[in-house]
C-alpha positions as CSV (number, residue, x, y, z in Angstrom):
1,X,112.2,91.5,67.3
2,X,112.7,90.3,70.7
3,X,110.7,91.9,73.0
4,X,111.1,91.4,77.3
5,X,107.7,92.6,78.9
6,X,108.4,93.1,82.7
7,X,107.7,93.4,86.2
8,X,111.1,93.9,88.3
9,X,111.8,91.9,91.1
10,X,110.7,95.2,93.4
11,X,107.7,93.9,95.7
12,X,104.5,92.9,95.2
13,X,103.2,96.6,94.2
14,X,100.0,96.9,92.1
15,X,101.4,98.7,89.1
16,X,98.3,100.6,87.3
17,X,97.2,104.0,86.9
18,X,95.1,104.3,90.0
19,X,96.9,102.2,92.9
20,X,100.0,101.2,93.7
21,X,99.8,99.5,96.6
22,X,101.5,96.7,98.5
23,X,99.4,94.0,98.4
24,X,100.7,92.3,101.8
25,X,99.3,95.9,103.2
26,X,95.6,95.4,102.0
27,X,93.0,93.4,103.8
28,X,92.7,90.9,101.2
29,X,96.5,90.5,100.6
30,X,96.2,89.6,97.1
31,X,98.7,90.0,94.4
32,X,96.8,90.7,91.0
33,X,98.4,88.8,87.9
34,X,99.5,91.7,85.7
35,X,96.9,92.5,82.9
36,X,99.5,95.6,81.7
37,X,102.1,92.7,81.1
38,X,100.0,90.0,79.5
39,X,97.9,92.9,77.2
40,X,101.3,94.1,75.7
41,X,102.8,90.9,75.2
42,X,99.0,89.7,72.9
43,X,100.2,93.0,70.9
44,X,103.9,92.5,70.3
45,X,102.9,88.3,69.7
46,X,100.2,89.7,67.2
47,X,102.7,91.9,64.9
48,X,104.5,88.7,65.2
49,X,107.4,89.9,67.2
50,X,108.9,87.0,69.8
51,X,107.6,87.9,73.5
52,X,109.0,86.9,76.9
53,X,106.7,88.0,79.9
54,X,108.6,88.0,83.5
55,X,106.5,89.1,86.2
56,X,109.7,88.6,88.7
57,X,107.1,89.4,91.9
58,X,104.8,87.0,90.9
59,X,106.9,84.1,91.0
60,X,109.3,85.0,93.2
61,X,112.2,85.8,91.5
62,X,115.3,87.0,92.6
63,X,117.5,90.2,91.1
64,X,120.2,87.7,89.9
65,X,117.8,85.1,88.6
66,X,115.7,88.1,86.9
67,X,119.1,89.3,85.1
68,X,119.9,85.8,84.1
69,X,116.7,85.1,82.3
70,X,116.8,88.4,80.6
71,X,120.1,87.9,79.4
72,X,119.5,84.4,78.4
73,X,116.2,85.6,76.0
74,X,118.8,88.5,74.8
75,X,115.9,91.0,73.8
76,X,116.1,93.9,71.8
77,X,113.0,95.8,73.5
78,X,112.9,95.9,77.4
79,X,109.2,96.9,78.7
80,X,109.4,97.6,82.2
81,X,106.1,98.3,84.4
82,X,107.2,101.0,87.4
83,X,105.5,102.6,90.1
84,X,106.9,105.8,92.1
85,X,107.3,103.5,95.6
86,X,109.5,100.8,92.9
87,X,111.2,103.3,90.3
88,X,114.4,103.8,91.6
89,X,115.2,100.0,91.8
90,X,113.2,99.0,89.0
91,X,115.7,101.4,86.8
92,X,119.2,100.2,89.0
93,X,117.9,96.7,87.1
94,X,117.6,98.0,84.1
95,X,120.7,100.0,83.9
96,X,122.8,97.3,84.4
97,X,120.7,94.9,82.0
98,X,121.6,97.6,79.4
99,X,124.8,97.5,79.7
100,X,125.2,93.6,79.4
101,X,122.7,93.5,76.4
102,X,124.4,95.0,73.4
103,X,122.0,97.4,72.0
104,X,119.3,96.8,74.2
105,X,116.3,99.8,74.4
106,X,114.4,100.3,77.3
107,X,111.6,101.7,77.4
108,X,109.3,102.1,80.7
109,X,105.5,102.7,81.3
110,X,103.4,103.9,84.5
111,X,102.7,106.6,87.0
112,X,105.7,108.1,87.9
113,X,105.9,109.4,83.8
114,X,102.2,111.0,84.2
115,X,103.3,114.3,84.5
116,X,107.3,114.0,85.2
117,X,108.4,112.4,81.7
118,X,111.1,115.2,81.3
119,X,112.7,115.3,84.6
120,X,112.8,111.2,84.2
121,X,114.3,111.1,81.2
122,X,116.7,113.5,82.5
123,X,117.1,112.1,85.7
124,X,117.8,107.8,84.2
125,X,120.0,108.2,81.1
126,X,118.8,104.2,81.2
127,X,115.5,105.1,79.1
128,X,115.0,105.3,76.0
129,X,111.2,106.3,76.0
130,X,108.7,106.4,78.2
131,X,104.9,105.8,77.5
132,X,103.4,108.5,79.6
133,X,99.9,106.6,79.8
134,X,97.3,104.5,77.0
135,X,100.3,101.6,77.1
136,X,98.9,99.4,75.7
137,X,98.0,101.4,72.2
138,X,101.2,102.9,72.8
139,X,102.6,99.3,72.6
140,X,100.2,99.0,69.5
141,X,101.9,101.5,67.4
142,X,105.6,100.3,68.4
143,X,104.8,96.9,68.0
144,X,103.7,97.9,63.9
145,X,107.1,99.5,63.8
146,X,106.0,103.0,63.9
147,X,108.4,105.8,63.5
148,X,108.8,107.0,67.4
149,X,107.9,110.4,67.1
150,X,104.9,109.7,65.0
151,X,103.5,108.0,68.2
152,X,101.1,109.4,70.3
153,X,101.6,109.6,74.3
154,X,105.1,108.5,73.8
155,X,108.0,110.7,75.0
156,X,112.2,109.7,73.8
157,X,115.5,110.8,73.3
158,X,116.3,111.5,69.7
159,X,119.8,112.0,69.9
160,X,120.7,114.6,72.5
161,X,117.5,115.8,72.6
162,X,114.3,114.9,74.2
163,X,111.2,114.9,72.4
164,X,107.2,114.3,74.0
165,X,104.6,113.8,71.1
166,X,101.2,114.8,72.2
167,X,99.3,112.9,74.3
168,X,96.7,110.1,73.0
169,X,92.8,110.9,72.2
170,X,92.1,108.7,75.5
171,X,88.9,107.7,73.3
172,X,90.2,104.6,71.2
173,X,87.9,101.7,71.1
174,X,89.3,99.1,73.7
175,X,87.4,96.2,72.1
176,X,90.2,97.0,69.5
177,X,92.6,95.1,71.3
178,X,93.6,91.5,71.8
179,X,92.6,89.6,74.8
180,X,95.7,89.5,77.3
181,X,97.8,86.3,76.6
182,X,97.7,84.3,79.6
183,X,99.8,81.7,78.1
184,X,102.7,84.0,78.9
185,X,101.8,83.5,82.6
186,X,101.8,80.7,85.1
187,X,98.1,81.4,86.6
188,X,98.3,78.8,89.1
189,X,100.4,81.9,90.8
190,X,98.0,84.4,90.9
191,X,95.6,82.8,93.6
192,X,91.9,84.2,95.4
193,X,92.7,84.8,99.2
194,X,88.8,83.9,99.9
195,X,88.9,80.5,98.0
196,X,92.5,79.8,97.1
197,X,91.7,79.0,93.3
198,X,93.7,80.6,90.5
199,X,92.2,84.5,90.3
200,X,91.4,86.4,86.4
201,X,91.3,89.9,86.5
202,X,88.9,91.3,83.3
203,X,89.8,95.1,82.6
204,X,86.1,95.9,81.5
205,X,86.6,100.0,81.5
206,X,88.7,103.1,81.9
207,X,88.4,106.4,82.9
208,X,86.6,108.4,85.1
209,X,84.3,111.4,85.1
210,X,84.8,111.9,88.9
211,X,87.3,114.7,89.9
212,X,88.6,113.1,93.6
213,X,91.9,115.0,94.7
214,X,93.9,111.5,95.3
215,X,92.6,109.9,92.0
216,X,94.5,110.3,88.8
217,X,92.1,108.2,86.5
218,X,89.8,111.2,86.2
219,X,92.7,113.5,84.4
220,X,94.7,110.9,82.6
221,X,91.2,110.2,80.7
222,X,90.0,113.5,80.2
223,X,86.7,112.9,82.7
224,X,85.3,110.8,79.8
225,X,84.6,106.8,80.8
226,X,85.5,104.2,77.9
227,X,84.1,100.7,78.5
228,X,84.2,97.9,76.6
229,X,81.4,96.1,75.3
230,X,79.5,93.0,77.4
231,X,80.4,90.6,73.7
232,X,83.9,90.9,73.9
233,X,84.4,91.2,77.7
234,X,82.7,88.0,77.7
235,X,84.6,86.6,75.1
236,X,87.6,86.7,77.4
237,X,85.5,85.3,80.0
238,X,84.9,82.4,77.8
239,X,88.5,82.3,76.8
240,X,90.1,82.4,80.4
241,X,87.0,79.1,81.1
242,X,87.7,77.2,78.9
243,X,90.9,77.6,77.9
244,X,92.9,78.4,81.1
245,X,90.0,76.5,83.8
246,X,89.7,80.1,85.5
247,X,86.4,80.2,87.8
248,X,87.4,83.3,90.2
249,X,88.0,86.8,88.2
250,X,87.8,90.6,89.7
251,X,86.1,92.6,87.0
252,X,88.4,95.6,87.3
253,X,87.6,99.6,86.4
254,X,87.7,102.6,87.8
255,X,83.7,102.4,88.4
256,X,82.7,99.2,87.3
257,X,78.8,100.0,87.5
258,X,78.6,103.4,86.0
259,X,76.2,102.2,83.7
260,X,73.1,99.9,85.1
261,X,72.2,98.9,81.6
262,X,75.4,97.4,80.9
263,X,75.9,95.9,83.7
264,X,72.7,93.9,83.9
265,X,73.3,93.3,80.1
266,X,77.0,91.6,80.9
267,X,75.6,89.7,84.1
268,X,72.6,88.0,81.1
269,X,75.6,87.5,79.3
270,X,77.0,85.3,81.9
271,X,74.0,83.5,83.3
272,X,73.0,82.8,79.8
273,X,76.8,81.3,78.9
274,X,76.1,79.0,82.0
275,X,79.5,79.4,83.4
276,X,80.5,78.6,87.0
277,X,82.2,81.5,88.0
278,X,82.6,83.6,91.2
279,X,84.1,87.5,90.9
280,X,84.4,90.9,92.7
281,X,83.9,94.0,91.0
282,X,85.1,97.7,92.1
283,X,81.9,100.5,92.5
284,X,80.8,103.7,93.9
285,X,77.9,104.1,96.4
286,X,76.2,106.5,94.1
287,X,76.2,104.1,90.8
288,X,74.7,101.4,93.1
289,X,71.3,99.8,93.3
290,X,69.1,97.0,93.7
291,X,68.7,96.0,90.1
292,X,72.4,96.3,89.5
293,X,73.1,94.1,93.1
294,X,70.9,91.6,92.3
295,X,71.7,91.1,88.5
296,X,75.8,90.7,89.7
297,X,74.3,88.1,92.7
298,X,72.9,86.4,89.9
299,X,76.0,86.5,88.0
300,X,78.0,84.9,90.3
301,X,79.6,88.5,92.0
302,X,80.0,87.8,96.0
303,X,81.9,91.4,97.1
304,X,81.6,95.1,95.6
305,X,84.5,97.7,96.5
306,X,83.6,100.9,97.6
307,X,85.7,103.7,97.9
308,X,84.5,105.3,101.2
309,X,87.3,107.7,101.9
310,X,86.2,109.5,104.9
311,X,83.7,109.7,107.3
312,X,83.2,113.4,107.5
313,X,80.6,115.4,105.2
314,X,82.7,118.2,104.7
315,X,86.1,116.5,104.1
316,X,84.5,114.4,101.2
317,X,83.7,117.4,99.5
318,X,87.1,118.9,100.4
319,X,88.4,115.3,98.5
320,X,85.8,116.4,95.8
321,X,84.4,112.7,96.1
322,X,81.0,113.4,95.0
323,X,78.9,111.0,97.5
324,X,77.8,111.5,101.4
325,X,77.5,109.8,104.1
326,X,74.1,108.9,104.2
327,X,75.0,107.2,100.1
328,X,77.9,105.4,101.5
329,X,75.0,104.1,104.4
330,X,73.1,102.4,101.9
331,X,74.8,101.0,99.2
332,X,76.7,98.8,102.0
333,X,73.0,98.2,103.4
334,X,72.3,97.4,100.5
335,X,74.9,95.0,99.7
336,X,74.3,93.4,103.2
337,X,70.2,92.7,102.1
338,X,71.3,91.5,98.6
339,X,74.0,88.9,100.0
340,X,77.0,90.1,98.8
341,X,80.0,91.4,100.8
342,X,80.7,95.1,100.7
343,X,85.1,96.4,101.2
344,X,85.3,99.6,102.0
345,X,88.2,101.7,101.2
346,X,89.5,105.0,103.3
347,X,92.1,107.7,102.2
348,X,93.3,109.7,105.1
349,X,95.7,112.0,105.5
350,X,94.6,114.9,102.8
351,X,95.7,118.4,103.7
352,X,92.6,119.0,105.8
353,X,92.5,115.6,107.5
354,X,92.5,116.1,111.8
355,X,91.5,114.3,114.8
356,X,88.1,115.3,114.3
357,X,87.4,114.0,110.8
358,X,89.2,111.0,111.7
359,X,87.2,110.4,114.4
360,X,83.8,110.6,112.2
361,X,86.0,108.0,109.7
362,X,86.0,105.5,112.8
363,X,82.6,106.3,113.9
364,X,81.3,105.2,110.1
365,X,83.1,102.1,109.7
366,X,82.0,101.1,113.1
367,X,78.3,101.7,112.0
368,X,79.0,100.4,108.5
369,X,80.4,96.9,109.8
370,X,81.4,96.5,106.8
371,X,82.6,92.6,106.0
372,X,86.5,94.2,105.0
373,X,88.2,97.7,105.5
374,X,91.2,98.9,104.7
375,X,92.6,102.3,105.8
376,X,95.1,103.7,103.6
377,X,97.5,107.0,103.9
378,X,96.8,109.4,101.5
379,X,100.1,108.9,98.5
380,X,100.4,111.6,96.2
381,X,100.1,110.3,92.7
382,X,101.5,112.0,90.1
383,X,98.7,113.7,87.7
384,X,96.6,114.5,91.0
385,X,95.5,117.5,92.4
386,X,96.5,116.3,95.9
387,X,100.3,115.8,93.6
388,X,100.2,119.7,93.1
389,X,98.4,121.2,96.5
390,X,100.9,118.7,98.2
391,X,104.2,120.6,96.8
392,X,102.0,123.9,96.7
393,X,102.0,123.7,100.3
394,X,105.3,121.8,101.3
395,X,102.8,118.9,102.6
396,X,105.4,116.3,101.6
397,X,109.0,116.1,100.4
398,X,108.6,114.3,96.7
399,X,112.0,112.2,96.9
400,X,110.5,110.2,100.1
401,X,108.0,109.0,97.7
402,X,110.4,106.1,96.4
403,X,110.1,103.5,99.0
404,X,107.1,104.6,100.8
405,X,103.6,103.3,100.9
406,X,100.2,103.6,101.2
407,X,100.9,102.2,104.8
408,X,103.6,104.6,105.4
409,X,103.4,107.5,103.2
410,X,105.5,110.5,103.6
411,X,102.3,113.2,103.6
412,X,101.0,115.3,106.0
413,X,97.8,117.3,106.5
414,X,98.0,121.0,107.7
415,X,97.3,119.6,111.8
416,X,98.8,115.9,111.1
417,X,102.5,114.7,110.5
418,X,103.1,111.4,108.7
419,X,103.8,109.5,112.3
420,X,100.3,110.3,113.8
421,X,98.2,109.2,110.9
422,X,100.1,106.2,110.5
423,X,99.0,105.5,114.6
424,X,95.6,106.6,113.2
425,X,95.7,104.1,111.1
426,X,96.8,101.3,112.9
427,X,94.0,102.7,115.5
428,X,91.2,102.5,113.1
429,X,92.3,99.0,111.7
430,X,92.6,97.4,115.5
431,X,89.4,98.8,116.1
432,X,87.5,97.1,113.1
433,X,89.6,94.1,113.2
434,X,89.0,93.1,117.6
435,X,85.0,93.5,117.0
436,X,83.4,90.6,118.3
437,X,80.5,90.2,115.7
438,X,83.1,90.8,113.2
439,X,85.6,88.0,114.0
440,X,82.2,86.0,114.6
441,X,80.5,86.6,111.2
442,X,83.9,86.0,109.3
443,X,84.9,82.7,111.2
444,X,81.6,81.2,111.7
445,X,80.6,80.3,108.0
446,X,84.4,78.9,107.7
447,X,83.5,76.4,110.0
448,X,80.9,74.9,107.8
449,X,83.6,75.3,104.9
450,X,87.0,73.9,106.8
451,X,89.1,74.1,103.5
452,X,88.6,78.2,103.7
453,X,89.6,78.7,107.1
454,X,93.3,77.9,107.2
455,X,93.6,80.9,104.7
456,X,91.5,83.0,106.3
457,X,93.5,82.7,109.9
458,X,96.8,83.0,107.6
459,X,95.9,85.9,106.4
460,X,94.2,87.4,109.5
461,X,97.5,86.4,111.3
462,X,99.8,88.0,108.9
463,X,97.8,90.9,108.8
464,X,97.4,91.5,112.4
465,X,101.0,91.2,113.4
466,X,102.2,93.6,110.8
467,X,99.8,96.2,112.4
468,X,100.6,95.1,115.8
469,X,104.8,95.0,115.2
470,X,104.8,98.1,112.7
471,X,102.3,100.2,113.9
472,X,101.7,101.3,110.5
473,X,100.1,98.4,108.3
């Protein structure tokens, strides 16, 4: 069989379970290669089905061009990666690709099917399944030719009816699965905003046993936290080395050092492979510390994520976050005496979000000096509480979802509407970006590294304007 595995030519979204933002709206500005894509496509080339991967964002592709290629690889499976902010268009293209593609299934996987796989499926006659979440062993069992409604997480129309099989264990062993097949992609595309060298992303875990209001990962894996073992994430480490020349990876999870053992264990792994390599991982300021910091420096890590949120005590426990101010305070000291950059990440705009707790947000990330912010609106995800107290309390209208963004998102809190925290936002980002020591610590270093800071004033440019001309991101 004939299987198309794609991204639609719909912006340069992130398209997993947790974000699904615009990347030209983050700090960094960097456009992930898509590890959903390239993992299905190492399970459909395993049963020994014929795969084409088209990430149409990635390489710039336009609607008509997208159509054309599809047409010319005549597939009997289309695979199409959605978001809520994309759906609408993403589906337009694959309407009309079914009907120039005799007998052509379509079958569609991520958020917006979370919790809404029967008013989809009712809603774009185009599908012909959805995979509701656990794609990629989803992808497993159709790719061995399972009977569809002996699959697991999988909802489809049998005839005029619709049918949703239960949903998956969320517990399967992901060192079951292939490494992603990067010879499906160009990586030269996929490039680090801080270097400029082709960028790897390594999904080491999944799921969460934190229950934040914004945060789907926590639900859609039952609380429990799967990762995969330091042997065969380093295996794909070795594989994307040697056989792809990839130096610059972001080790991707929902909390990539939940576990201190393992991570020191994976970062031995690395230093005792001798490989070159420079990566970013994802965290949480309370599964931080000084033996973890200084194994991943080691290692060849240079920045840790944080998700920061807010900068008011009460509020984070009102987002069900599960950390303080005071933890937030010193895992990004920390960072800062270990040598490696901390980005923090803030959510506002959650029903109990006003002037006041924005101003202790500000006041934070002016004391945190953190070396990259980014300020997003709060975007109700499906499978989120904030999803259900949102409609609960008419706190945003759910068709404005499509075409929003975490920029410009359609939610209000109970004292907020959507237009004054998007000036919040742009507020808080001027703020952080027009400090002095700021611009001096970023641009300084660059000028003993001249090849880094053409990007970095590209970026910082782009950026800036946007938030300037938009007022919104």
């Amino acid at each position: 069989m004939k299987v198309a595995i794609v991204n639609p030519p719909t912006g340069k979204v992130r398209r997993d379970e947790r974000c699904q933002a615009a990347s030209d709206e983050q700090t960094a500005q960097v456009y992930f290669p898509p590890n959903d894509l390239i993992i299905m496509a190492a399970i459909f080339d395993r049963a020994g089905h014929k795969v084409l991967v088209l990430d149409a964002p990635g390489e710039e592709v336009s609607p008509d061009k997208f159509r054309r290629r599809i047409k010319v690889f005549n597939p009997r499976l289309l695979l199409v990666s959605t978001t809520l902010p994309t759906m609408e268009e993403d589906l337009a293209l694959a309407a009309r690709l079914k009907q120039e593609i005799p007998g052509l299934r379509v079958v569609a996987k991520g958020g917006p099917f979370f919790v809404a796989a029967e008013e989809t499926l009712k809603h774009y006659p185009v599908l012909d399944a959805v995979i509701r979440h656990e794609y990629d062993f989803v992808c497993r069992d159709l790719a061995r030719g399972l009977e569809p409604g002996k699959i697991a997480g999988l909802s489809f129309r049998r005839g005029s009816q619709l049918v949703h099989n239960p949903d998956r264990d969320c517990r399967e062993n992901l060192d079951e699965l292939p490494l992603p097949a990067r010879q499906y992609l160009d990586n030269r595309l996929y490039r680090s905003p801080e270097s400029g060298r082709p960028l790897a992303v390594i999904q080491t875990g999944r799921g969460c046993p934190n229950h934040c209001v914004f945060c789907p990962a926590g639900r859609l894996s039952h609380y429990h936290l799967r990762v995969r073992s330091p042997r065969n994430i380093l295996a794909e480490i070795k594989d994307c080395v040697e056989n792809y020349g990839l130096r610059e990876f972001y080790f991707n999870a929902d909390t990539f050092t939940a576990d201190e053992d393992w991570v020191v264990e994976l970062c031995q792994g690395i230093l005792d492979a001798g490989w070159p390599i420079h990566w970013g991982a994802n965290s949480r300021v309370n599964t931080i510390s000084r033996r973890r910091l200084e194994a991943m420096k080691r290692a060849g890590c240079w920045i840790v994520a944080f998700g920061v949120e807010s900068g008011d005590p009460e509020l984070l426990k009102r987002m069900k976050k599960g950390i303080t101010p005071d933890q937030i305070r010193e895992a990004v000291a920390l960072c800062q005496e270990v040598g490696i950059k901390a980005h923090t990440f803030y959510c506002i705009g959650t029903p109990h979000e006003s002037e006041a707790t924005l101003r202790a947000t500000l006041k934070l990330a002016l004391d945190l000096d953190a070396d990259f912010v980014d300020i997003n609106v709060a975007y109700p995800l499906p499978a989120t509480e904030l999803w259900e107290v949102g409609q609960a309390e008419g706190l945003f209208d759910p068709p404005a979802l499509t075409g929003a963004s975490y920029a410009c998102s359609p939610i209000r809190s109970h004292s907020l509407n959507p237009e004054e925290l998007a000036r919040w936002r742009r507020k808080i980002l001027l703020r952080l970006a027009l400090r002095p020591g700021y611009i001096a610590r970023t641009l300084l270093p660059l000028l003993i590294r001249p090849g880094r800071l053409g990007r970095y004033l590209y970026y910082g440019a782009r950026r800036f304007w946007r938030v300037l001309r938009l007022g919104q991101g």
